[in-house]
Structures are given as C-alpha cells and as structure tokens.
VEXDONU-703625 format. One record per residue (C-alpha): residue number from 0; residue in three letters; x, y, z. Coordinates in steps of 0.1 Angstrom, whole numbers. Layout:
N
(node NUM ALA (X Y Z))
...
This chain:
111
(node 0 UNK (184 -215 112))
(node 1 UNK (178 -189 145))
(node 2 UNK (151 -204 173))
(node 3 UNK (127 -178 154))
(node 4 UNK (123 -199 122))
(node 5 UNK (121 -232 140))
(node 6 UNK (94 -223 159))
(node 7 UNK (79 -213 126))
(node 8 UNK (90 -245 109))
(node 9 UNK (79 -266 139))
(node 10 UNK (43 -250 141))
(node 11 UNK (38 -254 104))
(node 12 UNK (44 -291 104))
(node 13 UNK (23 -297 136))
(node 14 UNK (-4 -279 121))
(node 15 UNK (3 -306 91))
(node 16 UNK (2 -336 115))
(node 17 UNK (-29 -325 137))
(node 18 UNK (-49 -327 108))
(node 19 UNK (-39 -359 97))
(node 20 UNK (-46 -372 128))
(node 21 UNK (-85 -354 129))
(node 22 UNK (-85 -372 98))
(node 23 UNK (-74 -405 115))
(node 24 UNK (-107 -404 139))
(node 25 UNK (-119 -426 108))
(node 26 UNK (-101 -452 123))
(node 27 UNK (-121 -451 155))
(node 28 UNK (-149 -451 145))
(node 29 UNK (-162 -416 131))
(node 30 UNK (-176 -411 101))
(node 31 UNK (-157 -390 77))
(node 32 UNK (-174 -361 71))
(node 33 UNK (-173 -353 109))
(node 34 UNK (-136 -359 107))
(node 35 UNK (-135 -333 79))
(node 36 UNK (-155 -310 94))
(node 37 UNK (-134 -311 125))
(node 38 UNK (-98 -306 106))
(node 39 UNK (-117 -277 83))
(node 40 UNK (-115 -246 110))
(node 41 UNK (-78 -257 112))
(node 42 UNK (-75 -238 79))
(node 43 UNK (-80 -205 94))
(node 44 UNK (-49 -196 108))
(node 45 UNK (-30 -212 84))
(node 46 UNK (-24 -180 59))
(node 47 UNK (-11 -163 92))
(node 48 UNK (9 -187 102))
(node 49 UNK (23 -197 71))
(node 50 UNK (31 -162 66))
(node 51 UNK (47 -155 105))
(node 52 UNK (22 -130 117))
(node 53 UNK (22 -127 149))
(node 54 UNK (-16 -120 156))
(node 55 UNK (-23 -152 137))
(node 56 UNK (0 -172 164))
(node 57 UNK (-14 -157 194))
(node 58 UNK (-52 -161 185))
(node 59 UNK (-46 -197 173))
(node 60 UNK (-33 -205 207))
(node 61 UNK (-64 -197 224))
(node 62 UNK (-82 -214 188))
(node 63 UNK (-65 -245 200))
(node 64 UNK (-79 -251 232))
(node 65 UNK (-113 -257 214))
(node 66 UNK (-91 -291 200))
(node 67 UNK (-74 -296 231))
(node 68 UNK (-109 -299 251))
(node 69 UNK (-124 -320 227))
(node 70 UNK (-91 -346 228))
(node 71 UNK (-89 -346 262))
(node 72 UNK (-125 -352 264))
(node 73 UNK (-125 -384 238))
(node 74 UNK (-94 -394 260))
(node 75 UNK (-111 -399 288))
(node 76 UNK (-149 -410 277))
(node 77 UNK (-146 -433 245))
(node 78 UNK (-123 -461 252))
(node 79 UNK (-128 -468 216))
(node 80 UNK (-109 -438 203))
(node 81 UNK (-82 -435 235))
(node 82 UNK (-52 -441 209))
(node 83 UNK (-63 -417 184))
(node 84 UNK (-74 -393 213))
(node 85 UNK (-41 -395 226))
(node 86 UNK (-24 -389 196))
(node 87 UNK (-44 -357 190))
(node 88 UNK (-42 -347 226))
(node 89 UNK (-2 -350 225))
(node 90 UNK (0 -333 190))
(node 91 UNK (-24 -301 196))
(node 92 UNK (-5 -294 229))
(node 93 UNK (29 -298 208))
(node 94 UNK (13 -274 187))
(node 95 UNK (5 -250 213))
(node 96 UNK (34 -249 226))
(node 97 UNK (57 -243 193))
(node 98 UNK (29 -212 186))
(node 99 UNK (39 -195 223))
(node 100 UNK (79 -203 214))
(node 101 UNK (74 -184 181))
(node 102 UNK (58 -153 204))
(node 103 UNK (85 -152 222))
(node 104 UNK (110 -161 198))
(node 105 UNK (97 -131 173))
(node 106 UNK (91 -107 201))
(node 107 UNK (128 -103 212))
(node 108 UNK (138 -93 173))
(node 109 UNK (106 -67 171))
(node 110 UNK (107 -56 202))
C-alpha cells in the first residue's frame, strides 16, 4: 500500500468515526435529532472522497473547520459534554489532517 492510498484509507475511516462520535453527543446530553442533523452534512463529501477526487479533499478541509469550531467551542463552554467534545475535537483534526496528506500524497503522482 503507497502513502497515497493510506491517506485515502485513513480519511475514509475517520470520516466513519467522526460521525459516530456526532452521534455519541446523545450521551451528553443532546437530543438525537440534533446529533443527526449535525453528522448529516458529513455526507457530502463522502462520494468524493470515497472515490479519491481531489476537489472533494481539498473543499472538505475547509468543510471541516465548521466541525472543528463547533468541538472546540463545546470543549471549552459545556463541562457536560468536555469528553465527547474532546473526542470530536481530536478526531475532526485527525481527519483534517489525513485529507491535506492525501493532497500532497496524490499531487506528487499527477503532477
């Protein structure tokens, strides 16, 4: 497996396990139709990145600021949701950064 497809492969299944854990905000407290509606947007990019495009990978970096901010923001405000915050937080910066390793990674082949 080259750096290219484990990027890929890496993205993929932290795009699998920041949804699960918008989905965990049930545990702290949210109801879960806000928890859905919060992991539903994530569906966007997924065709894209499923699929390697790069276009996909670079606007869902900038997409996942918007889940970064709001993390971030829960981290520091609701003491309540601080370990599910966290958890987010940790995974949708993983997830960043896999999607800016795949850029480069595909960049140097296509190039």
């Amino acid at each position: 497996m080259n750096f290219e497809s484990a990027a890929r492969s890496s993205t993929i299944g932290l795009w699998v396990a920041l949804v699960l854990s918008l989905l965990a905000w049930v545990f702290a407290g949210y109801p879960w139709f806000i928890c859905l509606l919060a992991a539903l947007p994530l569906l966007a990019p997924l065709n894209g990145l499923l699929r390697g495009r790069r276009h996909t990978y670079a606007w869902a970096t900038l997409f996942s600021i918007l889940y970064l901010v709001f993390a971030l923001t829960e981290l520091l405000v609701n003491p309540a949701a601080r370990w599910v915050a966290a958890l987010s937080l940790l995974l949708v910066f993983a997830w960043f950064c896999t999607m800016i390793l795949f850029l480069r990674a595909s960049r140097e082949h296509r190039g």
